[in-house]
C-alpha positions as CSV (number, residue, x, y, z in Angstrom):
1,X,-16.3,-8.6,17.7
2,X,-15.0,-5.5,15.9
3,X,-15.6,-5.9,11.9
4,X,-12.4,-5.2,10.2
5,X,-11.8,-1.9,7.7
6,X,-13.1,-2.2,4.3
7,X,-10.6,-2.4,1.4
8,X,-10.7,-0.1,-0.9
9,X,-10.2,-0.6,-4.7
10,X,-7.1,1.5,-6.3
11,X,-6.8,1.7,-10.2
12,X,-3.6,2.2,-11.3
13,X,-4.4,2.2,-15.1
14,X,-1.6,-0.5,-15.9
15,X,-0.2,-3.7,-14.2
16,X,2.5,-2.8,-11.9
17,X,3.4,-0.2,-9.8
18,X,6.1,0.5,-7.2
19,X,4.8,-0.1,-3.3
20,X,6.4,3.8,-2.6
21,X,4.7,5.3,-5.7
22,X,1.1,3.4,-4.5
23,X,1.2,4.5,-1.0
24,X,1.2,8.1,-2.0
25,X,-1.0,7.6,-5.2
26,X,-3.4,5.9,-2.9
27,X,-3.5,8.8,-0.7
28,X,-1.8,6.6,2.1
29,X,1.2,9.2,2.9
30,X,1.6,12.6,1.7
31,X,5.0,12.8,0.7
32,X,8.7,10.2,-0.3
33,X,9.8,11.0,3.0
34,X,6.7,9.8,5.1
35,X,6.4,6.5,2.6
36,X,10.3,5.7,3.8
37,X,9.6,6.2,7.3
38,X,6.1,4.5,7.3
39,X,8.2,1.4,5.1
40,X,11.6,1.4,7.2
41,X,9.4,1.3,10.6
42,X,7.9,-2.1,9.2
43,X,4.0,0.2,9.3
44,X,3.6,-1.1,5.9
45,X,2.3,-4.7,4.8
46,X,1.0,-6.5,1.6
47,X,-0.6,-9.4,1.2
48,X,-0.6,-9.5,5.2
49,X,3.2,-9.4,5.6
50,X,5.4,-6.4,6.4
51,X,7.5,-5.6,3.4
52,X,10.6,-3.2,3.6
53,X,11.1,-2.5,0.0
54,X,9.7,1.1,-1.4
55,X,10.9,-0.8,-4.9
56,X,9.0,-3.5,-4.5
57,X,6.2,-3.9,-7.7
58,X,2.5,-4.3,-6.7
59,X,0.7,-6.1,-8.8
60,X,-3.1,-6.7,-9.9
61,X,-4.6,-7.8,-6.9
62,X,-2.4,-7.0,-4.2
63,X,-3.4,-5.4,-1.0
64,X,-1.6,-3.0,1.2
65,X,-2.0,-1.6,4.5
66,X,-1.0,1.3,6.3
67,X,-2.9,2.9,9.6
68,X,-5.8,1.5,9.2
69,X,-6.6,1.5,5.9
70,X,-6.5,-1.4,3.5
71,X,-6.6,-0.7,-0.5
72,X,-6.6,-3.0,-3.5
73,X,-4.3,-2.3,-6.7
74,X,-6.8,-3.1,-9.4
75,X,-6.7,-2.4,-13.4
């Protein structure tokens, strides 16, 4: 049995940020472009659901994934 990755804890230094501004703040993608491929292609999930919206507002506590990396938006 394969252990899964580690999540990784993300300050944001507030409460809410945008799912395309996280992924690149996060060091997920590189650049807008990769973020609405990654997103359109259905690559992207939080909270262990795919999610389509670069708009949509992370919150405290939320966890996204992207190619095998799982990170934690935290205060």
């Amino acid at each position: 049995m394969t252990n899964p990755a580690p999540t990784d804890d993300v300050p944001i230094g507030g409460e809410s940020i945008r799912l395309g501004q996280f992924l690149k703040f996060a060091g997920l993608l590189d650049s807008g472009g990769d973020v609405k491929e990654a997103i359109v292609n259905g690559y992207v999930t939080v909270n262990g659901e795919v999610d389509l919206r670069r708009g949509r507002q992370l919150k405290l506590g939320d966890v996204v994934s992207f190619g095998g990396r799982t990170v934690r938006v935290c205060p």
